[in-house]
C-alpha positions in Angstrom: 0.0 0.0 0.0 1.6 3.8 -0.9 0.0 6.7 0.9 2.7 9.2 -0.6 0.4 11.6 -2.4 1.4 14.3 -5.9 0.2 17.4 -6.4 -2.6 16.6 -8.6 -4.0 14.6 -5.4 -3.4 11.3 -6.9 -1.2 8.4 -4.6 2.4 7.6 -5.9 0.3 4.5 -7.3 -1.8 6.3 -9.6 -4.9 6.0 -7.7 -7.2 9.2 -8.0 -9.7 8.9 -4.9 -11.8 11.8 -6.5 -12.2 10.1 -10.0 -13.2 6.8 -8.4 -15.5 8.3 -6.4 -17.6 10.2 -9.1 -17.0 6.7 -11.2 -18.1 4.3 -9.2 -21.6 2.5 -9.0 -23.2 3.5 -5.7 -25.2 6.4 -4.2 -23.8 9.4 -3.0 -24.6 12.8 -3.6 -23.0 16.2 -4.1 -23.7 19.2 -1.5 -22.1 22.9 -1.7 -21.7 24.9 1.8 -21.4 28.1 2.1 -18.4 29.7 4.7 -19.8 28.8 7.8 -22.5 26.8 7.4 -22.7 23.7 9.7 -22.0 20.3 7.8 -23.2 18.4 10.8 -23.3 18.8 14.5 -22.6 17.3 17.7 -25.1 15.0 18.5 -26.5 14.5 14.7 -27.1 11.1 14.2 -23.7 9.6 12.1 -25.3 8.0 8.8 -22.9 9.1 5.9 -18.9 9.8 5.1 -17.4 12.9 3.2 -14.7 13.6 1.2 -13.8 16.9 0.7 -13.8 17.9 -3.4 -12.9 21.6 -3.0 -13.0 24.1 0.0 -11.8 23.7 3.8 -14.1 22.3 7.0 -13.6 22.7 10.8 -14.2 20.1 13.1 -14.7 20.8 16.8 -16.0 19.8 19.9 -17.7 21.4 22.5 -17.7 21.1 26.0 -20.2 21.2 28.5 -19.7 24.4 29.8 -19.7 25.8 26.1 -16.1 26.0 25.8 -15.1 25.0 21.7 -12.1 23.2 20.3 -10.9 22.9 16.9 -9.8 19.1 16.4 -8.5 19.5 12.7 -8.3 21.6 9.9 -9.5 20.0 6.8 -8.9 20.2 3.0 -9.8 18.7 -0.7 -8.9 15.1 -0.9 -9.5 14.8 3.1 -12.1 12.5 4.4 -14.3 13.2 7.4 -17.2 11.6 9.0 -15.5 8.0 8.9 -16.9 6.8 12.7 -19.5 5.5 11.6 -18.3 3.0 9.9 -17.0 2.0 13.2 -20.7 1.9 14.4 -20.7 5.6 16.2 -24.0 6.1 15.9 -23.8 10.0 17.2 -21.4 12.5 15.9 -19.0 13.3 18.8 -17.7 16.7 17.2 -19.8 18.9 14.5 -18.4 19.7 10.6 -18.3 23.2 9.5 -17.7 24.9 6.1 -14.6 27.4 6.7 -14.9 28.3 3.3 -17.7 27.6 0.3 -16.6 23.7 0.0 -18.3 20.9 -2.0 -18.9 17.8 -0.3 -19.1 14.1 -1.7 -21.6 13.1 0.9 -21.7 9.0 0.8 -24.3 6.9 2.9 -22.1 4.6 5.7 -23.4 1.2 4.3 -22.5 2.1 0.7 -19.2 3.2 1.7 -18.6 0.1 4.3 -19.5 -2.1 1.1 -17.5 -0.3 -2.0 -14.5 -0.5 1.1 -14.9 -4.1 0.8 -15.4 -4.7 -2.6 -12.7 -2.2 -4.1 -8.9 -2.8 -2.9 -7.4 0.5 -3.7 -10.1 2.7 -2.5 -10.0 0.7 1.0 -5.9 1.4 0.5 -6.5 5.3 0.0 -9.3 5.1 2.6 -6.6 3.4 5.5 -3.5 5.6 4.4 -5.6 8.4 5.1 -6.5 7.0 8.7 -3.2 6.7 9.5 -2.0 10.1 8.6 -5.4 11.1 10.8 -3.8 9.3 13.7 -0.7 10.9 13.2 -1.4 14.4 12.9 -3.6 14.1 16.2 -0.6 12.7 17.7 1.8 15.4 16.5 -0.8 17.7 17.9 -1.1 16.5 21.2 2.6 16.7 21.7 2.7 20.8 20.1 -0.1 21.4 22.4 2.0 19.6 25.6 5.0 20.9 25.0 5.2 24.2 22.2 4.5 27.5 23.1 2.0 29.1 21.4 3.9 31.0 19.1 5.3 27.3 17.6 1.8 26.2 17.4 0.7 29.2 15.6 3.6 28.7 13.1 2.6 25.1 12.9 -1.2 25.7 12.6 -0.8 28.3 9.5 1.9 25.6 7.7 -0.7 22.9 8.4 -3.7 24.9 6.8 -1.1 26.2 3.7 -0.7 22.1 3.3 2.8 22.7 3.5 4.9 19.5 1.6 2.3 18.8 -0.2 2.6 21.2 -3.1 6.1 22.7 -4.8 5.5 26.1 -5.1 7.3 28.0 -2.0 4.0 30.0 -1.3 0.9 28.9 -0.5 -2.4 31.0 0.1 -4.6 30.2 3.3 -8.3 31.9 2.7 -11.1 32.5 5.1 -9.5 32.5 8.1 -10.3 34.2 11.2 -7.9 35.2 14.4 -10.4 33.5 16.6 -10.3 30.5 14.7 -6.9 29.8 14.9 -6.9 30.9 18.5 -9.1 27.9 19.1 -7.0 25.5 17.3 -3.6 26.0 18.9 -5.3 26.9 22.6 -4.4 30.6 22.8 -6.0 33.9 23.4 -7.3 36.2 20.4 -5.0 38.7 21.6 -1.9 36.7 21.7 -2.7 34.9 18.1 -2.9 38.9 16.8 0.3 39.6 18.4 2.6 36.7 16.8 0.5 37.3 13.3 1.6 41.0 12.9 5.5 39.1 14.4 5.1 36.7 11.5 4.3 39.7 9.0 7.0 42.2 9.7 9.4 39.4 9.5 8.3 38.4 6.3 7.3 34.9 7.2 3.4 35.7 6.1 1.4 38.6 4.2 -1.5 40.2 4.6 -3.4 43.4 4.1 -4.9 43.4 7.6 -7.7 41.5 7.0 -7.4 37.4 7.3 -10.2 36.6 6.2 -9.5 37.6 2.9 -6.4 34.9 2.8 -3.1 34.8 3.7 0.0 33.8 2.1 2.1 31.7 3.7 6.2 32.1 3.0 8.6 28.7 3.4 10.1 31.0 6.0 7.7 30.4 8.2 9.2 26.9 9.0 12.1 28.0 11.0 10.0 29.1 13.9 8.7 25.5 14.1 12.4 24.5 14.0 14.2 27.3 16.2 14.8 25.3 19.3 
């Protein structure tokens, strides 16, 4: 099995998750979201698996006394959902648009039985648990043991889908200080403070406004690496 993915979104064996899935015989359906509308929410019964064609979504949890935390940052080729198919009958976190995305929404049994039936979707499907698994790993650890200004620089490489493209530059869109604030566990103010840090040294740019994108500089990197 090869996980290792090009920048077309294909797997370093050829196999094209998003042309399989608009190929193949079962029923699914195609939904558009606007920025900020909810996908699901916590609580919503878990029936169906997404796969992100084009956009960004949030996932987050709430706690009981309100308080919200962003678990990932997701982008086109990601899959979401996927508990279900480990019999979670409730969602344990809600979806949200970050961005106008379209969704491949795809019923759980159809998905459990195309998972059987069809080897290298199932292979795509697992690579892309693992790298799940991983990532929630790695952020346990920036969240135990980084300051916030690491995780910051992490968060913003993370959402520019840095190594996964070739160009040194990558544009993040639709992307708000409290957002971000939420995913690394940090105050608004001190997100604003490292953000303008980041700009004057060059490592990001933006005309004052976030949500109108920012572009994200290779720079960046040597915060997460300055010991």
């Amino acid at each position: 099995m090869s996980a290792r993915k090009s920048t077309n979104g294909t797997t370093a064996s050829g196999f094209d998750a998003q042309t399989f899935l608009d190929s193949a015989g079962f029923a699914k359906r195609i939904v558009d979201y606007r920025r900020n509308e909810v996908i699901f929410a916590q609580g919503d019964r878990g029936d169906s698996v997404f796969y992100i064609q084009k956009g960004g979504v949030k996932l987050s949890v709430v706690s009981k006394t309100g308080k919200e935390a962003v678990v990932a940052m997701l982008g086109p080729t990601d899959f979401f959902g996927e508990a279900c198919l480990a019999d979670q009958t409730l969602r344990i976190g809600s979806a949200t648009a970050i961005t106008p995305s379209t969704v491949l929404v795809i019923g759980r049994k159809q998905m459990a039985k195309v998972l059987h039936e069809q080897n290298k979707l199932a292979d795509r499907f697992i690579a892309h648990m693992v790298l799940r698994n991983v990532r929630v790993e790695q952020d346990l650890i920036d969240q135990l043991f980084n300051s916030s200004e690491k995780r910051l620089a992490r968060a913003l490489l993370m959402l520019a889908r840095y190594g996964k493209h070739t160009k040194p530059r990558h544009v993040v869109a639709t992307i708000s200080q409290e957002t971000l604030s939420e995913m690394i566990g940090t105050t608004r103010s001190r997100v604003n403070f490292f953000m303008n840090k980041f700009k004057k040294l060059g490592f990001i740019e933006y005309n004052g406004d976030l949500e109108k994108g920012i572009q994200i500089n290779s720079s960046l990197l040597s915060v997460v690496l300055h010991d």
